[in-house]
C-alpha positions in Angstrom: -61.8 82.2 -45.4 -60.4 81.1 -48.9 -57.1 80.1 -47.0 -58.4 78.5 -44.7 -60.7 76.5 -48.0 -56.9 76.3 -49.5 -55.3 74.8 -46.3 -58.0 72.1 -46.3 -57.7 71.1 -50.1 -54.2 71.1 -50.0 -53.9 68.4 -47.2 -56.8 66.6 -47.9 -55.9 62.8 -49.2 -59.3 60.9 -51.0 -58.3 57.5 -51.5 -61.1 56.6 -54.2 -59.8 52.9 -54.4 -60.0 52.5 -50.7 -63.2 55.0 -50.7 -61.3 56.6 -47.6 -60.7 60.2 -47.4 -58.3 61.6 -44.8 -58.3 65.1 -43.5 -54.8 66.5 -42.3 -55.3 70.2 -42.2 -54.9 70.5 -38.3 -52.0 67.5 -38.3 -49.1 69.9 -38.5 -47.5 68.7 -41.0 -45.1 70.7 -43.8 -44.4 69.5 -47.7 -40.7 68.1 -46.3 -42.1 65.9 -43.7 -45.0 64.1 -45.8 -41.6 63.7 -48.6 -40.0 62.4 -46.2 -42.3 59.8 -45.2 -43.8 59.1 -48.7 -42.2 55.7 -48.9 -43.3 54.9 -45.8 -46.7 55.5 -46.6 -46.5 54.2 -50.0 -45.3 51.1 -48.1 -47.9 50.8 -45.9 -50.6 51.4 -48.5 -49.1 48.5 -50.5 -48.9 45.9 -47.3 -53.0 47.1 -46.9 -53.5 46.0 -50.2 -51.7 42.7 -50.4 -53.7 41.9 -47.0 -57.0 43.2 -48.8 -55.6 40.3 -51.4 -55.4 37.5 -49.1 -52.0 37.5 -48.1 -51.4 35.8 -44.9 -51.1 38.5 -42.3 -50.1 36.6 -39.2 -47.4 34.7 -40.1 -47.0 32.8 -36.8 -50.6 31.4 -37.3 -50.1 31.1 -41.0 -53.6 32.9 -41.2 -55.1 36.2 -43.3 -57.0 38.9 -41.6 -60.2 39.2 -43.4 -62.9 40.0 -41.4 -63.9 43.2 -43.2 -64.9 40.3 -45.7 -67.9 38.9 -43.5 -69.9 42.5 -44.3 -68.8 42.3 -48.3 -67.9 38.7 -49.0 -67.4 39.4 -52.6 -63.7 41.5 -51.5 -62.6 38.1 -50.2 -59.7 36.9 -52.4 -60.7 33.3 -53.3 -64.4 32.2 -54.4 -64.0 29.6 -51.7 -64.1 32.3 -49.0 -66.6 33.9 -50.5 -69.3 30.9 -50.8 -68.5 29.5 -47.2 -69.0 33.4 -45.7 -72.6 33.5 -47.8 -73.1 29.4 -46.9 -73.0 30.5 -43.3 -75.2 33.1 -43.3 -73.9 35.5 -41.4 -73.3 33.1 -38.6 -70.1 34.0 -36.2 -68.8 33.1 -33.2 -68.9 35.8 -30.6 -65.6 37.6 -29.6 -63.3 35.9 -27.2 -63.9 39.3 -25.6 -67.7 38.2 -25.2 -67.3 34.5 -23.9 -64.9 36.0 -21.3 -68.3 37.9 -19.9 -70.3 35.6 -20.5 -68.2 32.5 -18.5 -67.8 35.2 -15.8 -71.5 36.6 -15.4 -73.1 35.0 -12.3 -75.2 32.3 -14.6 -72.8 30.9 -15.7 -69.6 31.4 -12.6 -68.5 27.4 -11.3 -70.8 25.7 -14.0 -71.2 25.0 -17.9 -73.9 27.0 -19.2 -76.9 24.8 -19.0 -79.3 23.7 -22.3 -82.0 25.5 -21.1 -84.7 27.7 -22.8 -83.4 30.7 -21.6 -83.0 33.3 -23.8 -81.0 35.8 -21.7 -78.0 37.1 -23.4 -75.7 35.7 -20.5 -76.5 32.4 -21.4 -77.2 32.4 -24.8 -73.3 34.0 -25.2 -72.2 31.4 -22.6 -73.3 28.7 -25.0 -72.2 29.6 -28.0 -68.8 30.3 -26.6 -68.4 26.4 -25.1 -66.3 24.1 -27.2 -67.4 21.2 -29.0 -67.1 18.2 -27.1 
């Protein structure tokens, strides 16, 4: 039992900045191989954290990735973000994944979702997916 207790411990990674902990007991892995890749991880730990610090992520749309930001505004990188995440209360638009349903369910099929008091899901999704005019 205590090397089984030792195996654990010894390739167990807590991350107490990230608040992540990472258990690698069963990956198969030997001292050599996590040398080996140290810089890589290293590397990828530090691109995590300059993305955590607002740099721009997606260079073709010159945009960061923050949305771990909308559930804790105060990690976003510029008081700006911050105060337009709190300013819109939590409002979002729904996933592109979600407006594709919702055009497609059978309310909504041929026709723009209509300004009705329904309060089905379909069509409440179906309007906020439509674009401004």
């Amino acid at each position: 039992m205590a090397d089984a207790l030792d195996h654990y411990l010894t390739w167990r990674l807590y991350r107490a900045e990230l608040d992540i902990e990472l258990d690698f007991a069963d990956a198969q892995l030997d001292e050599p191989a996590l040398t080996a890749n140290a810089p890589r991880l290293e590397a990828a730990l530090d691109a995590l954290h300059r993305i955590e610090g607002g740099a721009v992520a997606n260079a073709d749309e010159g945009r960061m990735v923050g949305h771990y930001w909308l559930r804790d505004p105060e990690r976003a990188p510029d008081p700006a973000i911050a105060q337009a995440i709190h300013d819109s209360g939590g409002r979002s638009r729904p996933s592109p994944t979600a407006c594709a349903a919702a055009r497609s369910s059978p309310t909504t099929v041929g026709r723009s979702p209509a300004p009705s008091s329904s309060g089905s899901a379909a069509a409440l999704s179906a309007r906020s997916c439509s674009r401004p005019p």
